[in-house]
C-alpha positions as CSV (number, residue, x, y, z in Angstrom):
1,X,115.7,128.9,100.3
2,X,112.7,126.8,100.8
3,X,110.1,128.3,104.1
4,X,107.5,126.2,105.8
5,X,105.7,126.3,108.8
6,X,107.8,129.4,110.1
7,X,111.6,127.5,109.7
8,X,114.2,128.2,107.0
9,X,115.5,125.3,104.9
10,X,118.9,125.9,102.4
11,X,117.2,123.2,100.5
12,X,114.4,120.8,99.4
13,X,116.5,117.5,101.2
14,X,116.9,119.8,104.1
15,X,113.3,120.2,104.2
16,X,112.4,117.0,103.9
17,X,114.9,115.8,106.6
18,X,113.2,118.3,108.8
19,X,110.0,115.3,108.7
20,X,112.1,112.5,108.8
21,X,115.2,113.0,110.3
22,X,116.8,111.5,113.2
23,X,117.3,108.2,114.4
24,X,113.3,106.9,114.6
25,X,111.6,109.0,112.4
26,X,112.0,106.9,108.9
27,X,111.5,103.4,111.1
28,X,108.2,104.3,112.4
29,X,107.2,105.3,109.4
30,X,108.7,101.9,107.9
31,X,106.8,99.9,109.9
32,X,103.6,101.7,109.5
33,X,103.7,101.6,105.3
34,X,101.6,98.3,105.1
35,X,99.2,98.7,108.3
36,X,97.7,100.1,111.4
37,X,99.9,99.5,114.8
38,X,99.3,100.0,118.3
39,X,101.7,101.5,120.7
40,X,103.2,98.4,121.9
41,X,103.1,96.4,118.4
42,X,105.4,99.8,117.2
43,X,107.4,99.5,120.7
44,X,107.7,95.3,119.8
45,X,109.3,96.3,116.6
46,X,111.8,98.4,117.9
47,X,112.9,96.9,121.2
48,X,116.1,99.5,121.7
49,X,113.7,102.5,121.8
50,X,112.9,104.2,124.5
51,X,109.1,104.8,125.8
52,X,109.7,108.6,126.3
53,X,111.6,108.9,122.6
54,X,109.1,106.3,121.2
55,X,106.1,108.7,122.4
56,X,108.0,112.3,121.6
57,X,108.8,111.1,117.8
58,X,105.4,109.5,117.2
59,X,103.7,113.4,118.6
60,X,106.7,115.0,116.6
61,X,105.0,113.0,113.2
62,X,101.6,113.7,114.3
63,X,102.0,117.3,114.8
64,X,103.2,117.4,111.1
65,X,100.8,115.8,110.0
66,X,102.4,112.2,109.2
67,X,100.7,110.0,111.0
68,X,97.2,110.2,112.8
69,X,96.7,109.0,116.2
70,X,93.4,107.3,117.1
71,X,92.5,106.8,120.8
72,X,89.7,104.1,122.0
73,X,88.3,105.2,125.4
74,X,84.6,102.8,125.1
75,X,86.0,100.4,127.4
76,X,89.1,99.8,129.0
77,X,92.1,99.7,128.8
78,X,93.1,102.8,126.7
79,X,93.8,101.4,123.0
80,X,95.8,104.0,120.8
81,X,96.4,102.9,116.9
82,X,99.1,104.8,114.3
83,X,98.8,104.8,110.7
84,X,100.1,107.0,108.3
85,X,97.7,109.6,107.0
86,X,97.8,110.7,103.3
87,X,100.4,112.9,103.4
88,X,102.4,110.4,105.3
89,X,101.7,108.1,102.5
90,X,103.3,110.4,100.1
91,X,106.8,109.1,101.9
92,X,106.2,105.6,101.1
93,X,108.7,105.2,98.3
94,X,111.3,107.5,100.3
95,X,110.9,105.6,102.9
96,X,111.4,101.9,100.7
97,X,114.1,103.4,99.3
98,X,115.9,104.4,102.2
99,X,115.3,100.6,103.5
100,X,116.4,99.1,99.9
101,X,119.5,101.1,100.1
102,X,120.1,100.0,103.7
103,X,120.1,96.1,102.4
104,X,122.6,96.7,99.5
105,X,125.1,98.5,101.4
106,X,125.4,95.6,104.1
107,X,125.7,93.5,100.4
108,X,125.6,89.7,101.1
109,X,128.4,88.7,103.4
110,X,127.6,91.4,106.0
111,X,130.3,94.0,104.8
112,X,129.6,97.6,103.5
113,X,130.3,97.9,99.8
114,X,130.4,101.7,99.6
């Protein structure tokens, strides 16, 4: 039994599936491994995402410390830029490797080959 931050996990995947689980989680993060976005670049790169889930997942990683949020306010409008913060980087290659796997299952004519 693995604690953190108050909640119970049965094991160290369920733990980390508490950070990244879900159906945004891991593709935010994907799109943040190689540079700094905006709100709308991120929202551009997942058109089927909702504002309000777009903006409760990206508080959801910042609250645990995955990403950092960095607000503008010298001039307007409002800018607001993500990027991952250390610890975030840490899930880089889980992250890759999730995507890598991704690829090969769809294999080369579109079909699963699990």
């Amino acid at each position: 039994m693995y604690k953190l931050n108050g909640k119970e996990y049965p094991c160290c995947a369920s733990l980390t599936m508490g950070f990244i689980g879900g159906k945004w989680k891991t593709v935010i993060l994907f799109h943040l491994r190689e540079k700094t976005l905006r709100y709308n670049e991120l929202r551009k790169q997942m058109p089927s995402v909702t504002e309000r889930t777009l903006s409760l997942q990206l508080k959801t990683l910042e609250e645990d410390g995955l990403i950092f949020r960095k607000v503008y306010t010298s001039k307007p409008p409002l800018k607001v830029e993500y990027s991952l913060t250390d610890f975030g980087k840490t899930l880089i290659p889980v992250v890759q490797s999730i995507a890598d796997w991704g690829v090969y299952a769809v294999g080369e004519k579109g079909k699963v080959l699990v």
